[in-house]
ROBA-423441 format. One line per 10 residues: number of its first residue (from 1); their letters; for each residue x, y, z of C-alpha. Coordinates in steps of 0.2 Angstrom, whole numbers, plus 2048, in hexadecimal, padded with zeros to 3 digits. Layout:
! ROBA-423441
NUM = A = X Y Z; ... .
This chain:
! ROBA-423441
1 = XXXXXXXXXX = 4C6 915 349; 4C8 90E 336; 4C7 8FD 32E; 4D4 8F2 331; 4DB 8FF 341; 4D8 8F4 351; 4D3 8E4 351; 4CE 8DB 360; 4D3 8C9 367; 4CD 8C0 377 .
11 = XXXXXXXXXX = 4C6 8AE 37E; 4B3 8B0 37E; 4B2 8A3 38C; 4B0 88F 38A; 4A0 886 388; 49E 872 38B; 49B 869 379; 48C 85C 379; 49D 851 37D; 49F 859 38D .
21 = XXXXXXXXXX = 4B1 860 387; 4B4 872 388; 4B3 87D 379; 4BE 88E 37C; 4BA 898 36D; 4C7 8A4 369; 4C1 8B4 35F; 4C6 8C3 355; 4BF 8D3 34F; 4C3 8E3 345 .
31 = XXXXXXXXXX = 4BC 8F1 351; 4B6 8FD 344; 4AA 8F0 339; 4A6 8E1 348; 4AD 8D8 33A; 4AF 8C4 342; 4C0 8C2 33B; 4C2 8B2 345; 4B9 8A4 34F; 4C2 897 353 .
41 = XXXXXXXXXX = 4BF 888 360; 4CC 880 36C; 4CC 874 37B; 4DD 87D 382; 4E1 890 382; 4F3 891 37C; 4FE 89F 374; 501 891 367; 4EF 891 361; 4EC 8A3 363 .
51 = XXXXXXXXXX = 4FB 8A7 359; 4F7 89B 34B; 4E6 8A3 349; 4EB 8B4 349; 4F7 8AF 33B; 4E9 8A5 330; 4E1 8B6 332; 4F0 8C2 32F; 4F5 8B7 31F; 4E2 8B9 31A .
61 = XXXXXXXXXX = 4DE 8C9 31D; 4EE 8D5 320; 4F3 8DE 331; 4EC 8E8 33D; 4F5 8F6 345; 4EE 8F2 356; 4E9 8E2 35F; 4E0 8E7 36C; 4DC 8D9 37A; 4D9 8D6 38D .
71 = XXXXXXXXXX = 4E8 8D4 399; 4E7 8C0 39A; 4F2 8B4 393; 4FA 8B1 384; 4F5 8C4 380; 4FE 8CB 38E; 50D 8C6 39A; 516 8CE 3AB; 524 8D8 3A6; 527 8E8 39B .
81 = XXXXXXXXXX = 519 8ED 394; 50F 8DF 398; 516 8D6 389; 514 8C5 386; 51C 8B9 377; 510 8BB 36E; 50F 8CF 372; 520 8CD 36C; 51D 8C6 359; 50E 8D0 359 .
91 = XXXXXXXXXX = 51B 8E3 35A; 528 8D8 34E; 518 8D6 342; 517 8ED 345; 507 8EB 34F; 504 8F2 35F; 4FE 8E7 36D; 4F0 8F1 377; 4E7 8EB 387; 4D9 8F0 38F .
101 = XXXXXXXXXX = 4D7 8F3 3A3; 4D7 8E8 3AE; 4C5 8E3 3B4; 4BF 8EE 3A7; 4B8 8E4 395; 4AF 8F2 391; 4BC 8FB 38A; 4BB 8EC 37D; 4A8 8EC 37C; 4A5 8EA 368 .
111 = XXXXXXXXXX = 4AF 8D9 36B; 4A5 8D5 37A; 494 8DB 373; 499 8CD 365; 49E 8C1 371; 48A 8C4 379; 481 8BE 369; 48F 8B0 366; 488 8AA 378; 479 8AD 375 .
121 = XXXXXXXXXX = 478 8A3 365; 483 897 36C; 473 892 37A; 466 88E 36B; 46D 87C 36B; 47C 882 360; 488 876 369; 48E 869 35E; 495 857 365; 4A7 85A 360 .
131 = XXXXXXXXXX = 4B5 86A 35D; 4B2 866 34A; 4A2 867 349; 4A0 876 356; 4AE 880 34A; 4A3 87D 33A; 495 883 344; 4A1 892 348; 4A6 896 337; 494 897 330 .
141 = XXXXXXXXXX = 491 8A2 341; 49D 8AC 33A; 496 8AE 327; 487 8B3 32F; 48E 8C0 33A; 498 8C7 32D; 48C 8C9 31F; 479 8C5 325; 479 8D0 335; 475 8E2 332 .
151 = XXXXXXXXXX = 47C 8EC 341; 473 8FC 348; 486 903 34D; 489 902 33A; 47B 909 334; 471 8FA 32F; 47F 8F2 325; 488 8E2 329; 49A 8E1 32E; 49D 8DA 31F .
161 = XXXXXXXXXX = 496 8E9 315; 4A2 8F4 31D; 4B4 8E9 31F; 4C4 8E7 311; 4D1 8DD 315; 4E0 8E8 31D; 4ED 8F0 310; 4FB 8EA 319; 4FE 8D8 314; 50A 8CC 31E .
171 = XXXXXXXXXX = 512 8C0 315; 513 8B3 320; 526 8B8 329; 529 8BF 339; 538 8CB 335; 545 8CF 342; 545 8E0 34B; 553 8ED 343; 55B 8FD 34A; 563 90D 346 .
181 = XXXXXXXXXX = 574 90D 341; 57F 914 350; 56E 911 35D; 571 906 36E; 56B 8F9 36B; 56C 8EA 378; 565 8D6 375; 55C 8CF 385; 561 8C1 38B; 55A 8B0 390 .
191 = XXXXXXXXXX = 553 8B7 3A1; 54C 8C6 39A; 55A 8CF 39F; 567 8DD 396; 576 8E5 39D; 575 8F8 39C; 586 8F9 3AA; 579 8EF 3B5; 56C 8E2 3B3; 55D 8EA 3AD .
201 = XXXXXXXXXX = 54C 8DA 3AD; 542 8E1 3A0; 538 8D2 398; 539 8C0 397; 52D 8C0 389; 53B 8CA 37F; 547 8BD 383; 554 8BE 372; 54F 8CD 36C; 558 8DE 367 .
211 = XXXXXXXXXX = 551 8EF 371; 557 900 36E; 559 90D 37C; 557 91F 379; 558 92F 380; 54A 939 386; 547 948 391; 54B 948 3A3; 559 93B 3A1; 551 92E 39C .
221 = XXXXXXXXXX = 552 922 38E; 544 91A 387; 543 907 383; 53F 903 373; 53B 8F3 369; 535 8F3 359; 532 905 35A; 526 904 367; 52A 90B 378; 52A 8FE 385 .
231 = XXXXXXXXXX = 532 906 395; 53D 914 399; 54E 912 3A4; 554 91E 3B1; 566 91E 3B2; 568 928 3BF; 55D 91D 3CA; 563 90F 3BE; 54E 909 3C0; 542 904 3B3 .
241 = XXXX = 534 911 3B2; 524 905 3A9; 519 90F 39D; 50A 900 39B .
């Protein structure tokens, strides 16, 4: 992998504060350099605060092409392609969600080898007595990480020896999904539902956005948002054949 190619998001696990409160740190990381891109502390787990620190991040420090993560919510969802809301923006934003197996966290094991010495340093009374207090320890964590801890993997230099920020910047806008002239393009509705001569359930998570079907081999068309294959559809059968 390259700089910048996958990056990897999860919850490390919550920890009491000295307040008794739980502290859920949520993390992120670029695969190639272990750089700690973000290390952010929050007493609830919600797609809201995932999303707004992925954004702090993408404004900061570009895009990604894949965001690879576990299969646990906000990152991943029930339908099509396992996609969630947040899946969603991520493939309007032209990066590709990527989870790992289920019951498998090795497949994501630079993030959870980081997630070890954050835990680690995290039980040499580095809990603080409030979310404040515990984030500036977390932000000075993170400086530390990044430029002070020399890494074998990387030949002895730090993460931040090795990372750039990613070429493709975001501006901040999420821009809406657009087609081919002449493609068959179909909007889902409310209840994750288009009509392809039947009700096909795709996705709630795709709730008000535009797919595309396409023609593949053996009949079949492929669904496709955002030119990402999510599904493809047997008309014959008139079934959903899942990919994920």
């Amino acid at each position: 992998s390259e700089v910048n190619q996958v990056w990897s998001a999860d919850f490390k696990g919550k920890f009491r504060l000295l307040s008794q409160h739980y502290c859920h740190p949520f993390t992120l990381t670029d695969n190639h350099s272990r750089y700690l891109l973000s290390c952010e502390g929050t007493f609830r787990e919600s797609e809201a605060f995932v999303r707004d620190c992925l954004a702090r991040a993408f404004l900061e420090y570009g895009l990604p092409e894949v965001l690879k993560t576990d299969n646990g919510q906000p990152f991943a969802g029930t339908g099509i392609a396992g996609l969630s809301r947040l899946a969603v923006w991520l493939i309007k934003l032209g990066i590709r969600p990527e989870r790992i197996r289920k019951g498998h966290p090795e497949e994501n094991g630079r993030h959870e080898r980081m997630h070890r010495s954050l835990k680690h340093s995290l039980s040499f009374g580095n809990r603080r007595a409030t979310l404040e207090e515990q984030q500036a320890w977390f932000d000075s964590y993170r400086e530390e990480f990044n430029r002070e801890r020399p890494h074998e993997a990387l030949g002895g230099l730090t993460p931040g020896g090795i990372w750039v920020p990613s070429p493709r910047k975001w501006d901040g806008k999420t821009p809406e999904v657009s087609y081919p002239e002449g493609a068959k393009v179909y909007r889902v509705g409310p209840k994750g539902v288009i009509h392809i001569g039947k009700r096909v359930f795709l996705n709630q998570a795709l709730r008000g956005e535009y797919v595309m079907l396409e023609e593949r081999e053996d009949g079949l068309e492929a669904i496709i948002f955002n030119r990402m294959d999510l599904a493809y559809y047997d008309r014959r059968k008139q079934s959903i054949i899942r990919i994920d």
